[in-house]
C-alpha positions in Angstrom: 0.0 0.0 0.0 1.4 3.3 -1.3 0.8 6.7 1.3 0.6 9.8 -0.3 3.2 12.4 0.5 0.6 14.4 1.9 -1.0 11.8 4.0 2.6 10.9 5.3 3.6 14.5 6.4 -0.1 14.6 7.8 1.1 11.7 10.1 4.2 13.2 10.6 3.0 16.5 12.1 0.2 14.5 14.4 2.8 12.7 15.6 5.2 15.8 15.9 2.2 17.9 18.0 0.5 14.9 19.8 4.2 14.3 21.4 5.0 15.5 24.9 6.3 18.8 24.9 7.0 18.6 28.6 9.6 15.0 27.3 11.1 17.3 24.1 11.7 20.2 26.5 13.5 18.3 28.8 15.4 17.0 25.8 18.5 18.9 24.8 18.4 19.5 20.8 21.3 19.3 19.1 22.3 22.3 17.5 23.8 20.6 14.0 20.1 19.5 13.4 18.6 22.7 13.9 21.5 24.2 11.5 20.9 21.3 8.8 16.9 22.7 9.1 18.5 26.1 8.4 21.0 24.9 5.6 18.0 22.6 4.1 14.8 25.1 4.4 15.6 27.5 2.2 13.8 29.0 -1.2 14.7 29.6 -4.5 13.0 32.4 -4.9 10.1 33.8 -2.4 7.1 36.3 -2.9 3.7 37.2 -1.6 2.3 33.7 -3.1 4.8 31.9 -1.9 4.4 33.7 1.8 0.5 32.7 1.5 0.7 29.2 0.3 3.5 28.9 3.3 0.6 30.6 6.0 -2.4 28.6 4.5 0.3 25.2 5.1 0.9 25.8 8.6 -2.8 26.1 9.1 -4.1 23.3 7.2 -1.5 21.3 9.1 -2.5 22.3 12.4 -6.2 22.2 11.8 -5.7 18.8 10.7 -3.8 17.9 14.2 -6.7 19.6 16.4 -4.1 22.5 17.0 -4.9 26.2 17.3 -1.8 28.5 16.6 -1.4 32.2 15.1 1.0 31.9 12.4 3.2 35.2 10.7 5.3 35.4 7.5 7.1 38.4 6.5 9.7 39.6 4.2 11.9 42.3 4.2 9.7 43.6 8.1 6.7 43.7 5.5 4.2 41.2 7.1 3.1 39.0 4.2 0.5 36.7 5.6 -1.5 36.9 9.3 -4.0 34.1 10.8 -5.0 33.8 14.1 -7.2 30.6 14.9 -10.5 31.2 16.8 -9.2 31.4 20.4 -5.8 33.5 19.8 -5.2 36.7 21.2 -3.2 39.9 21.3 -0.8 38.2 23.5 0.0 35.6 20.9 0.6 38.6 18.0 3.5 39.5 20.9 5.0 36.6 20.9 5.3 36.5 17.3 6.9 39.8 17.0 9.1 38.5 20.2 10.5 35.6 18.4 10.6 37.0 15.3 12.9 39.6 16.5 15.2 36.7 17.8 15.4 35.5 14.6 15.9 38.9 12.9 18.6 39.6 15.4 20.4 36.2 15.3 20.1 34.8 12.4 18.9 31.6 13.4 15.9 29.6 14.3 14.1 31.1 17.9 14.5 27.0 18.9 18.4 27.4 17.6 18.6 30.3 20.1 16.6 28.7 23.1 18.8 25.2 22.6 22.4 27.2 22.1 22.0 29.4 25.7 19.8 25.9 27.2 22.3 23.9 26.3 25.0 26.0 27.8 23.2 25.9 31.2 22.0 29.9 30.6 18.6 31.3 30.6 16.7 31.4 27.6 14.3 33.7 29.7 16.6 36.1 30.4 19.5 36.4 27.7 22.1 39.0 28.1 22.2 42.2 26.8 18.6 41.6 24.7 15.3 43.1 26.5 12.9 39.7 27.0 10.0 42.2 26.5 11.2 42.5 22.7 12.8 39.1 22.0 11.6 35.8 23.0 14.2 32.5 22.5 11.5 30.2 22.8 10.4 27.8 19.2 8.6 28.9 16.8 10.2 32.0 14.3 12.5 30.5 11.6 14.4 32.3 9.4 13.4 32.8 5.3 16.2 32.2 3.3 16.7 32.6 -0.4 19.3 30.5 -1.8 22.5 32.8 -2.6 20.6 35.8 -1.2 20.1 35.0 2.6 17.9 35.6 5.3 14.9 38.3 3.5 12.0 37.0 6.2 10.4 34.9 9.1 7.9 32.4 9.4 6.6 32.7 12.8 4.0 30.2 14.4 2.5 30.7 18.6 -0.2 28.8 20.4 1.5 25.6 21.4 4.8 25.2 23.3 7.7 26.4 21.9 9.2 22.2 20.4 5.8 22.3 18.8 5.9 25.5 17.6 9.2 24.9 15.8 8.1 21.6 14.4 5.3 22.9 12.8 7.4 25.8 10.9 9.3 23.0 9.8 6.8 20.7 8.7 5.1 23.6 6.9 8.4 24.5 5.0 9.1 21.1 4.5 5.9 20.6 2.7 6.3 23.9 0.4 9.8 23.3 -0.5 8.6 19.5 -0.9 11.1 18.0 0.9 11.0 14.4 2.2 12.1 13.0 5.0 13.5 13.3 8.3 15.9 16.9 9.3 
């Protein structure tokens, strides 16, 4: 019996969100995988269809694992694409702009940024020298990348723990850029 892609990253993602966060948090996360995510996630070229088709993605998938998330995509500090799921608030358009200014300000992945100072036995709730009211290193924000241009954007998801958050970015690019397999 033959799955279809879809239906197989559909699984994928249900398994991703129905996992503990509480176990994956506990979990330290190697930074090489969230740099291959990085290295691997990245466009060829990217517009305002390609920001909506990557927004509607990360909602179909979370619709389709009972999840309710507010997602952002932006280019260039232009915002692109907004949805907020019945149920988000104000407070979730924060955190967006939180970890979206992590990523802006790093370079990397807010879940790169929350593993590097976590892993180091510092506090990802408190990192030095960066107001927490204007950047938040939890998952979630990952960076847009056009091959041989660089960084031009973020995709930014909120409503479920930060692991979750993260995977579902990932799934969502993962399914644009139609990429199989494990990263």
């Amino acid at each position: 019996m033959t799955i279809h892609p879809f239906a197989a990253l559909r699984i994928a993602v249900l398994m991703m969100l129905g996992s503990s966060s509480v176990a994956q948090a506990e979990t330290a996360v190697d930074l090489a995988t969230l740099a291959r995510q990085e290295q691997v996630l990245q466009f060829d070229s990217f517009n305002n269809d390609t920001a909506f088709a990557l927004g509607t993605k990360v909602i179909e998938l979370a619709r389709a694992a009972n999840k309710k998330v507010a997602v952002n995509i932006t280019r260039d500090g232009l915002m692109l694409f907004y949805f907020g799921m019945d149920g988000m608030t104000a407070d979730h358009a924060n955190w967006i702009r939180r970890k979206s200014n992590l990523v802006n300000r790093t370079g990397h992945s807010s879940f790169y940024t929350h593993n590097e100072v976590r892993n180091s036995g510092g506090n990802y709730d408190n990192l030095p020298g960066l107001d927490m009211r204007d950047y938040a290193a939890h998952g979630g924000s990952f960076p847009l990348i056009i091959k041989g241009v660089g960084r031009v954007g973020t995709a930014t998801v909120t409503g479920l723990p930060g692991p979750d958050d993260h995977a579902l970015v990932v799934a969502a690019l993962k399914a644009c850029l139609n990429i199989d397999g494990d990263l």
